[in-house]
C-alpha positions as CSV (number, residue, x, y, z in Angstrom):
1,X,23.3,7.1,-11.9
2,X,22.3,10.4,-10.4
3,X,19.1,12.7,-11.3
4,X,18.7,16.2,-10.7
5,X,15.1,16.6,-9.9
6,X,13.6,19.8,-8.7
7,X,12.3,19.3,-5.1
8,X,9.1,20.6,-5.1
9,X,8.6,18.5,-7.9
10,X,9.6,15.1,-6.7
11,X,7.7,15.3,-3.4
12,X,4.9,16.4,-5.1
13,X,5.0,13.4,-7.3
14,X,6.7,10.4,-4.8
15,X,3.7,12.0,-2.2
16,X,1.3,11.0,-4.7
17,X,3.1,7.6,-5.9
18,X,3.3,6.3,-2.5
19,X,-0.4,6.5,-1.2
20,X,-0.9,3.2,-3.3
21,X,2.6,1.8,-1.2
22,X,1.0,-0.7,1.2
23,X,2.5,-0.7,4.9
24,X,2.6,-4.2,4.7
25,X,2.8,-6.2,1.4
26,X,2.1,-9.8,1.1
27,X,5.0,-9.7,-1.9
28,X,7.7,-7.5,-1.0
29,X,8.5,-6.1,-4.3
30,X,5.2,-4.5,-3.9
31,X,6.8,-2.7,-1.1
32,X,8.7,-0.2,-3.5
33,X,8.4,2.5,-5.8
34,X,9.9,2.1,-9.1
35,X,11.9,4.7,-11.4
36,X,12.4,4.7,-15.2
37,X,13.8,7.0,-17.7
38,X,12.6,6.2,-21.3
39,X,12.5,9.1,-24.1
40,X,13.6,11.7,-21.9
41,X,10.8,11.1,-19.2
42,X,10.8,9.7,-15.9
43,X,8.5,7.5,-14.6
44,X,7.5,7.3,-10.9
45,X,5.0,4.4,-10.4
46,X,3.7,2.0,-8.1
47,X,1.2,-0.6,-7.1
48,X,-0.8,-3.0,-4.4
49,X,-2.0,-5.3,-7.1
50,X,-4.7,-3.6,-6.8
51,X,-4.6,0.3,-7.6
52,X,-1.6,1.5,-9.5
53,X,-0.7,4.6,-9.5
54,X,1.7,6.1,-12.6
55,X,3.1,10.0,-12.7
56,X,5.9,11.7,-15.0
57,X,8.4,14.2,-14.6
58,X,9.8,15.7,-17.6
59,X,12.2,18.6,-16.0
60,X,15.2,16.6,-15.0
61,X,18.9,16.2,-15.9
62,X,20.5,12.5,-15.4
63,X,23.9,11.6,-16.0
64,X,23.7,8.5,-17.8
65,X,21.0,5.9,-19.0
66,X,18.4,4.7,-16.5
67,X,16.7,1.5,-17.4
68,X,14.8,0.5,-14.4
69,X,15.3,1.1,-10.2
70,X,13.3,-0.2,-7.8
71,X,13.5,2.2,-4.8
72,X,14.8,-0.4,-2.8
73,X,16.9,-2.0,-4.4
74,X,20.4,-2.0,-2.7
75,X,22.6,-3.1,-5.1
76,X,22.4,-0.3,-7.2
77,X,23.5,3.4,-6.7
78,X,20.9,6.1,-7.5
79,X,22.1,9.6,-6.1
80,X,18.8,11.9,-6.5
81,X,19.8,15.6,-6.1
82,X,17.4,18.5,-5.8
83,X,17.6,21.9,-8.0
């Protein structure tokens, strides 16, 4: 999978995103930020349990299907590139 995102963009939107990212989660899934393409928008969200946060992008190319990445997750490639 690899997305071309423009940069300015992306940090704007992961800066955002991760201010709901606790440090130091009692779950570690909580620990991550997720991804997801659906309709030709990606998703950027995140949570504490708490407060969730939840931003789109819609300027972005992919080369394939995107279904759902947690940021990190090893076992699976995602290549972001910036335009």
């Amino acid at each position: 999978m690899k997305l071309t995102i423009p940069k300015n963009e992306l940090a704007t939107k992961l800066s955002m995103v991760s201010k709901v990212v606790p440090a130091k989660a009692v779950k570690a899934i909580l620990q991550g930020i997720l991804f997801k393409v659906s309709d030709g928008v990606l998703t950027i969200s995140a949570t504490d349990l708490e407060t969730g946060f939840v931003t789109e992008i819609r300027e972005f190319t992919t080369d394939g299907e995107l279904s759902l990445i947690h940021i990190s997750e090893p076992t699976r490639p995602l290549y972001i590139s910036y335009a």
